[in-house]
ZAMARGU-4260 file (C-alpha; in steps of 0.2 Angstrom, whole numbers, plus 5000, padded with zeros to 4 digits):
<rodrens>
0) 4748/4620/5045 | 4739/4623/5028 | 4739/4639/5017 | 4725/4648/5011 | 4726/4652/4990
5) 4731/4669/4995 | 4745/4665/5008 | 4752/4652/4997 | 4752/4663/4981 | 4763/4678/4989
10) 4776/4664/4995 | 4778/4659/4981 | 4781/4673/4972 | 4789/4681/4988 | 4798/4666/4989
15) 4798/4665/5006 | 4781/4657/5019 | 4772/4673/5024 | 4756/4673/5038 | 4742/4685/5037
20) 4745/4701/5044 | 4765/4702/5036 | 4769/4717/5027 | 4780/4712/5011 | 4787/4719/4994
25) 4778/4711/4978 | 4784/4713/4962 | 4770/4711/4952 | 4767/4698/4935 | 4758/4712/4928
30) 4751/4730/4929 | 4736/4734/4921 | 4730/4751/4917 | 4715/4757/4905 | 4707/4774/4899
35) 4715/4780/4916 | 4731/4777/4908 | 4734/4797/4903 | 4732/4803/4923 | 4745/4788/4927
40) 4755/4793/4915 | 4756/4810/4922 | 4760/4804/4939 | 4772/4795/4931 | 4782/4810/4923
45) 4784/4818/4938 | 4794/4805/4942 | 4807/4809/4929 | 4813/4793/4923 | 4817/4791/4904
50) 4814/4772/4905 | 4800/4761/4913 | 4801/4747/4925 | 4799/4731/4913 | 4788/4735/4895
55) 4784/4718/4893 | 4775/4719/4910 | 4765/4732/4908 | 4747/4730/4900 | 4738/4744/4894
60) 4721/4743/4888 | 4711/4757/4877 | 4690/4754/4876 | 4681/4759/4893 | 4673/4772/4885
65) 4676/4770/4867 | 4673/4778/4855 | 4678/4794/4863 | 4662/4803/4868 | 4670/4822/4868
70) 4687/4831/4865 | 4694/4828/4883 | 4692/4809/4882 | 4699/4806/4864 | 4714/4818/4871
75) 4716/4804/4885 | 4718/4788/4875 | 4730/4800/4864 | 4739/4800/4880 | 4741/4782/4883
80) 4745/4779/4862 | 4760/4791/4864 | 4765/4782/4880 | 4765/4765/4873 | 4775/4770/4859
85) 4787/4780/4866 | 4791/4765/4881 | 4787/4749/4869 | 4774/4743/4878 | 4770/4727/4872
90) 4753/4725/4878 | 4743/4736/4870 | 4724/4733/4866 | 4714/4748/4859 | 4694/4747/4856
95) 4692/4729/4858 | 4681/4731/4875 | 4679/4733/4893 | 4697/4729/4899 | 4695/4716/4911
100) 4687/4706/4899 | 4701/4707/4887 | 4713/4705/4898 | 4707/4688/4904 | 4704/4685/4881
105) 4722/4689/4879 | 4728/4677/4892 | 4736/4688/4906 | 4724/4680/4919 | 4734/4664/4922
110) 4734/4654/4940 | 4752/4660/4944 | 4750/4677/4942 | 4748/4692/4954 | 4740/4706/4944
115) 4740/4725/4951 | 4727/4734/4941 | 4721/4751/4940 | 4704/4747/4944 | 4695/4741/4958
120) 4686/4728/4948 | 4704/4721/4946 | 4699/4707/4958 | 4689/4699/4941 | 4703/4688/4938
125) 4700/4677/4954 | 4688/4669/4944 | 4701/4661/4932 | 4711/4656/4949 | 4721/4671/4949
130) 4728/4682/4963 | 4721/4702/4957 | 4718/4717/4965 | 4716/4735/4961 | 4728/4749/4966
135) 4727/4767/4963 | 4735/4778/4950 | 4749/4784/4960 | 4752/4767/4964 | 4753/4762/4948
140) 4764/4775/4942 | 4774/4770/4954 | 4775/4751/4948 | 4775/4757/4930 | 4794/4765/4938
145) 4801/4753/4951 | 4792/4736/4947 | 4788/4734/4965 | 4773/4738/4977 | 4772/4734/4996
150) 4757/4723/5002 | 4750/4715/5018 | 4746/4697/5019 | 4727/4697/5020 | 4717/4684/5032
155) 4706/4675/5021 | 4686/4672/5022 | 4678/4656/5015 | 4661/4656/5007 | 4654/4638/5006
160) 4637/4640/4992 | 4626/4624/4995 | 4609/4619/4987 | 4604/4624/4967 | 4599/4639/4962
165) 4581/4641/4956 | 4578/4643/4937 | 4581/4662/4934 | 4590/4665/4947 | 4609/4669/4942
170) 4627/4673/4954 | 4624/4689/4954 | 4610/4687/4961 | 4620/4681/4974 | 4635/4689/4977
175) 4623/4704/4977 | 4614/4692/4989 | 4630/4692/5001 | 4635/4712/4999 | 4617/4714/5008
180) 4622/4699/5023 | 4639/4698/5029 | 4646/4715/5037 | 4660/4724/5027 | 4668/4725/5044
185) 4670/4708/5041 | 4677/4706/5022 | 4686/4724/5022 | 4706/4719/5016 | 4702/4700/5015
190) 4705/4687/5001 | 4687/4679/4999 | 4686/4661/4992 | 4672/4654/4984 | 4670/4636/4986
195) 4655/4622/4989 | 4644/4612/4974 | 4636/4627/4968 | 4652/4637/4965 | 4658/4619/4959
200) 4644/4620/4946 | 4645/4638/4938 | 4652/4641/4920 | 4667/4654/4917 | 4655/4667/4916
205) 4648/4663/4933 | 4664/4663/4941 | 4669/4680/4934 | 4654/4688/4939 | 4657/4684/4957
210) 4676/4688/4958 | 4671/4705/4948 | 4661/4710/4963 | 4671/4704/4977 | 4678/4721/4979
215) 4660/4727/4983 | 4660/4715/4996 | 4677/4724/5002 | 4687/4710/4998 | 4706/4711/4994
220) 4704/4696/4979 | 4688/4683/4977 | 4696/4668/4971 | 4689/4652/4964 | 4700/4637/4961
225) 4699/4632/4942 | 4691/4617/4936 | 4694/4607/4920 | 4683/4621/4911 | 4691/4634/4916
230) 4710/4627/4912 | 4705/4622/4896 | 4699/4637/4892 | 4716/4647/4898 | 4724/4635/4889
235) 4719/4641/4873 | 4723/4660/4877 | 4739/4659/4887 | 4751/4669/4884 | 4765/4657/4892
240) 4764/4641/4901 | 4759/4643/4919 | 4756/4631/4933 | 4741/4631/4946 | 4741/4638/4964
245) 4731/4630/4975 | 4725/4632/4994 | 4731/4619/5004 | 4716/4606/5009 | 4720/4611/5030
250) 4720/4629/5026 | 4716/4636/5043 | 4704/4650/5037 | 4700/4668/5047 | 4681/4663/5045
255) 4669/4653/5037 | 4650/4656/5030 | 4638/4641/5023 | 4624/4652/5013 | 4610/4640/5003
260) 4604/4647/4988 | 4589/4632/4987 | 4576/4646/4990 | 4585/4663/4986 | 4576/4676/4975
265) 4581/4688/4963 | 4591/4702/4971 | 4590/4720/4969 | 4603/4734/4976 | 4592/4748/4977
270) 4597/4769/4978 | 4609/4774/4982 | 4621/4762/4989 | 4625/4743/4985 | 4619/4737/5004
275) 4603/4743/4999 | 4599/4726/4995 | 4581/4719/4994 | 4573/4703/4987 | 4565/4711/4968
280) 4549/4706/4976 | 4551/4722/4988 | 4552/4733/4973 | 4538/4726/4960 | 4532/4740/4951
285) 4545/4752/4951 | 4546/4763/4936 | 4561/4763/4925 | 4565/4773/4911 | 4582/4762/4904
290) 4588/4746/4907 | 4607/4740/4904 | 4612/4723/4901 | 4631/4724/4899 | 4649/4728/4911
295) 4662/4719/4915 | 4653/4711/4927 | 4636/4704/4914 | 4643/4709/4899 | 4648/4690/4894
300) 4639/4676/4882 | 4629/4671/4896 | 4621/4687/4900 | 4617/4692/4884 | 4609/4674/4881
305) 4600/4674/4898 | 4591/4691/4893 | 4588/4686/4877 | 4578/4671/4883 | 4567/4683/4893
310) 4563/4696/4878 | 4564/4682/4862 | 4546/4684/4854 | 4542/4698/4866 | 4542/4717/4865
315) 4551/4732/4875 | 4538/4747/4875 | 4544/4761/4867 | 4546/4771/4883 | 4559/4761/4888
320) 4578/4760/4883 | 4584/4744/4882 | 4603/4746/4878 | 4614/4728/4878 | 4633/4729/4878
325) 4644/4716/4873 | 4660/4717/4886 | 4670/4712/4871 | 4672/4712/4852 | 4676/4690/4854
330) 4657/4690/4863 | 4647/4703/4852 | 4654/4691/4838 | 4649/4673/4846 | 4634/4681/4850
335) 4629/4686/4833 | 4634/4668/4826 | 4620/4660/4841 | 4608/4673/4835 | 4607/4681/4852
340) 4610/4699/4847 | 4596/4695/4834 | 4585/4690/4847 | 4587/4705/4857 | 4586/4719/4843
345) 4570/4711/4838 | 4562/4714/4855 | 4569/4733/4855 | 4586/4732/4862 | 4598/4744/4857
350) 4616/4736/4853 | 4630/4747/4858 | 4646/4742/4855 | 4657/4734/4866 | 4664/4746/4880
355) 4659/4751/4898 | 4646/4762/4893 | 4635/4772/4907 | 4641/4761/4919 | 4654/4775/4925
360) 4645/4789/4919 | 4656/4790/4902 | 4643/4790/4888 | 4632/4779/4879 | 4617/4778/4890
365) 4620/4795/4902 | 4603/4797/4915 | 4595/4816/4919 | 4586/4820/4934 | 4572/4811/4938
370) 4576/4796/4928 | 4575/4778/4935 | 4588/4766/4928 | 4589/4745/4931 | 4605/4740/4926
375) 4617/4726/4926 | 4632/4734/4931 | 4641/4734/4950 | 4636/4750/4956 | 4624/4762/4962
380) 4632/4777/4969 | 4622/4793/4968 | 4627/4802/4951 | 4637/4787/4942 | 4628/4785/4928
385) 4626/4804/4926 | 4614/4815/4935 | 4614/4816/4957 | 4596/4815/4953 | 4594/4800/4945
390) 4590/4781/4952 | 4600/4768/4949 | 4595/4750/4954 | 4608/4735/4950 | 4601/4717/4948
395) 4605/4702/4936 | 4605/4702/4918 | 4587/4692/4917 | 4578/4704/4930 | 4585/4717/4920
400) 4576/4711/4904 | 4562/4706/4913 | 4561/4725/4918 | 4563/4731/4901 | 4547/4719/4895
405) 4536/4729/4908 | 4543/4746/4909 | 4545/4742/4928 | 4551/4730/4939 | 4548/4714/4937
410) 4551/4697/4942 | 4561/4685/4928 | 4556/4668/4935 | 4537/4671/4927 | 4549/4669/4912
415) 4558/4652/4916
</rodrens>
């Protein structure tokens, strides 16, 4: 009998066939921890070692919410600088971006690799054909001491994507598309993969946003197996050789959906939760005070050229702010050199730079009662981008700039 991506990449780095539903000891390829870093750390004292589990295993990154927006925060990274220099970390990357996009730039994501992160958008990395997942703090002080973590074997979910997607229309349109059909019940603490032509079509990008959000979906990991594109493009980051996992062709799976995207419309995940999900048609008109392009879920190249081809030649109204963040210094960069960023300053965008911004209510873009914010980030909860009072509704990085045109919500297909 054939294994799902999941089952077959804890054997093998188990090194024994497991079954969904079996409890077993991983030793991660890596831990990941970012601008948290100071409270596991903390956890981690208590402890009392004098030594960490492997330094060359441990990856610590430094630009969430960079620059520090007060006292407390820059006290925090100090935290993690002392830490690294005190246990030789060697994987240290300070205010170069959002951490999951740096991860994957540095070449950590690889298609053989189990990644623990500090961050439950950790399950990014699926959509380089890795195995990710996030873990708590006290977890990962844990690992950051013994090198080891207990796991159940996840039953694993297949999503077959059929049809073409309409011009405008992007994948987060439809992984936001999906949190609003299929019952949590049915994804909680299961691998998700991603398969079908459309998936089969998507760029890196693409693929990235959906495996981002596969945790809001209450998956374990959203993996996609990687095609030429994708390897080629590891192949110039890796940080050492790997080799490719892949789920067996007979894999049995726990259960199927078939969703065609032929004739899906923009999405939107209204106040103040992510099922909230309507078609933007519902929601036309809705005032909005700020709209964000940006996160390690629409921060790529592909984001920021997708809202610019809504805004190029056109104007935001001054009562709206339009702020656009670059998930990483590599990106801000290519997008300069394609003339994106000049695109989108010139209809009134505001360029931040690259970090996580409002998206968990750090700096850089903070809402007060009353205020109604479209962004393109992963979540809505009441108060995460600042006040309890505020609105927060979550679509893809063209309805976001569509929005900004209007000073309300809008549909971007008028615009393809």
């Amino acid at each position: 009998m054939g294994m799902t991506f999941a089952e077959k990449m804890i054997s093998f780095k188990v090194q024994k066939e497991v079954h969904p539903g079996e409890m077993v000891d991983i030793e991660p390829d890596w831990i990941m921890t970012h601008d948290n870093t100071w409270d596991v750390v903390e956890k981690f004292e208590e402890i009392g070692l004098d030594r960490v589990w492997n330094p060359e295993k441990i990856v610590i990154l430094v630009g969430n919410f960079t620059p520090a927006p007060n006292e407390q925060y820059a006290r925090n990274n100090q935290v993690a600088r002392e830490f690294v220099d005190k246990y030789k970390i060697k994987h240290f990357y300070d205010h170069l971006g959002v951490c999951h996009q740096i991860f994957a730039e540095k070449g950590h994501a690889l298609p053989d690799t189990i990644t623990l992160g500090c961050d439950s958008h950790t399950t990014t990395y699926g959509g380089l054909g890795a195995f990710s997942t996030g873990i708590s703090r006290t977890e990962s002080a844990c690992i950051f001491a013994t090198g080891k973590t207990w796991m159940r074997v996840p039953e694993t979910i297949r999503i077959e994507v059929t049809g073409e997607f309409t011009p405008g229309v992007m994948s987060k349109d439809l992984i936001l598309h999906l949190i609003g059909s299929i019952d949590e019940e049915e994804t909680l603490y299961r691998a998700i993969e991603f398969t079908g032509p459309v998936i089969g079509k998507m760029s890196l990008d693409s693929r990235i946003c959906l495996s981002n959000m596969s945790v809001d979906l209450g998956a374990k990991i959203g993996y996609i197996e990687p095609d030429e594109r994708v390897l080629n493009w590891l192949g110039k980051r890796a940080i050492r050789p790997f080799q490719v996992i892949r789920p067996d062709r007979d894999a049995v799976y726990h259960k199927t959906f078939v969703f065609d995207v032929s004739h899906l419309e923009p999405q939107i995940a209204c106040p103040h939760v992510m099922q909230n999900l309507k078609p933007v048609s519902a929601v036309l008109g809705q005032h909005i005070d700020q709209a964000i392009v940006g996160s390690c879920t629409n921060g790529r190249l592909e984001d920021l050229e997708a809202a610019a081809h809504v805004v190029k030649g056109r104007s935001v109204p001054s009562s709206v702010r339009f702020l656009v963040f670059p998930a990483s210094k590599e990106i801000y960069l290519q997008a300069l050199e394609k003339g994106v960023i000049q695109d989108l300053a010139k209809a009134g965008a505001i360029i931040m730079n690259p970090n996580c911004g409002p998206c968990l209510g750090s700096h850089e873009g903070i809402l007060t009662a009353g205020e109604v914010c479209i962004s393109s980030q992963n979540r809505n909860f009441r108060g995460r981008m600042g006040s309890r009072d505020a609105d927060i509704y979550v679509a893809s990085p063209t309805t976001v700039a569509a929005s900004a045109l209007k000073g309300q919500i809008s549909d971007c297909r008028e615009y393809f």
